[in-house]
C-alpha positions as CSV (number, residue, x, y, z in Angstrom):
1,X,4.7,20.0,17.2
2,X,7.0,16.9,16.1
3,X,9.7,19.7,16.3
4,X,8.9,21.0,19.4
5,X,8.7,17.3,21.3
6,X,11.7,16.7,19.5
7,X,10.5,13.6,17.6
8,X,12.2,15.2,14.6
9,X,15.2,17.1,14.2
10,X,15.4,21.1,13.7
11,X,16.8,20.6,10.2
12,X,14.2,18.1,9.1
13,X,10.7,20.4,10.8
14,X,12.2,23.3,8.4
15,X,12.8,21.2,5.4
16,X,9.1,19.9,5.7
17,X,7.9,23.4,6.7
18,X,8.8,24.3,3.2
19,X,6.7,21.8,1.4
20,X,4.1,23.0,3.5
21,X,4.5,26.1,2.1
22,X,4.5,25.4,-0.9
23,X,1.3,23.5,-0.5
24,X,-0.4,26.8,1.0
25,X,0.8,28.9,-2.0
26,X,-0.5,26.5,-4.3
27,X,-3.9,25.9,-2.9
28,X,-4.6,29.7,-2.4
29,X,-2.9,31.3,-5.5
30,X,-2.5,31.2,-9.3
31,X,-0.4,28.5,-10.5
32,X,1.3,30.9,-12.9
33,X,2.3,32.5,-9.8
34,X,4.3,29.7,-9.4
35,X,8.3,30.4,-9.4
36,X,9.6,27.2,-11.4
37,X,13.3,27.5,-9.8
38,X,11.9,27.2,-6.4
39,X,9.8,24.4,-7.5
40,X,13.0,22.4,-8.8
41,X,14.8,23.2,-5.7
42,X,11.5,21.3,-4.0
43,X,11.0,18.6,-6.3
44,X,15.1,17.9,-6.5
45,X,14.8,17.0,-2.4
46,X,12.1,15.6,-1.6
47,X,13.2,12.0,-1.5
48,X,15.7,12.7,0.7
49,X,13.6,15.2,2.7
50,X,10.9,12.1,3.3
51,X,14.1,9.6,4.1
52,X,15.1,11.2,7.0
53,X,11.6,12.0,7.7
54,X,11.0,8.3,7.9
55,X,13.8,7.8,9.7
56,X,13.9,9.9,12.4
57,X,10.5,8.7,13.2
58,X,11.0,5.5,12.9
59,X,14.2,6.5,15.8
60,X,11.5,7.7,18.1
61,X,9.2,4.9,17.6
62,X,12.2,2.5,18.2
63,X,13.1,5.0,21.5
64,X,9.4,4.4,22.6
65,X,9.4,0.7,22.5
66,X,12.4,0.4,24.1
67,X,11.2,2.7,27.3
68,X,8.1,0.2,27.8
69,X,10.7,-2.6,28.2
């Protein structure tokens, strides 16, 4: 939804959509299932995955107060 009203960018919804993923897998599988590569690949971004997260919302909240002005 934030992707499709455009309150976050296309490159940031698929970066997400891969945590949620994850989170999916992990709730409805094995954990020894788990691939540990693909784990490191998650774990290695997701800093920078929430810091743009928290930017470009905090673009669109800024946007929002500026249009009731």
């Amino acid at each position: 939804m934030a992707g499709k009203h455009r309150i976050i960018s296309e490159n940031t919804r698929e970066e997400l959509a891969k945590y949620l993923a994850f989170r999916h897998f992990f709730m409805h599988a094995y954990s020894f299932l788990l691939d540990e590569r693909e784990l490191k690949v998650l774990v290695d971004r997701i800093f920078e995955t929430n810091r743009k997260f928290k930017k470009e919302i905090d673009i669109y909240i800024s946007n929002i107060e500026k249009s009731k002005k």
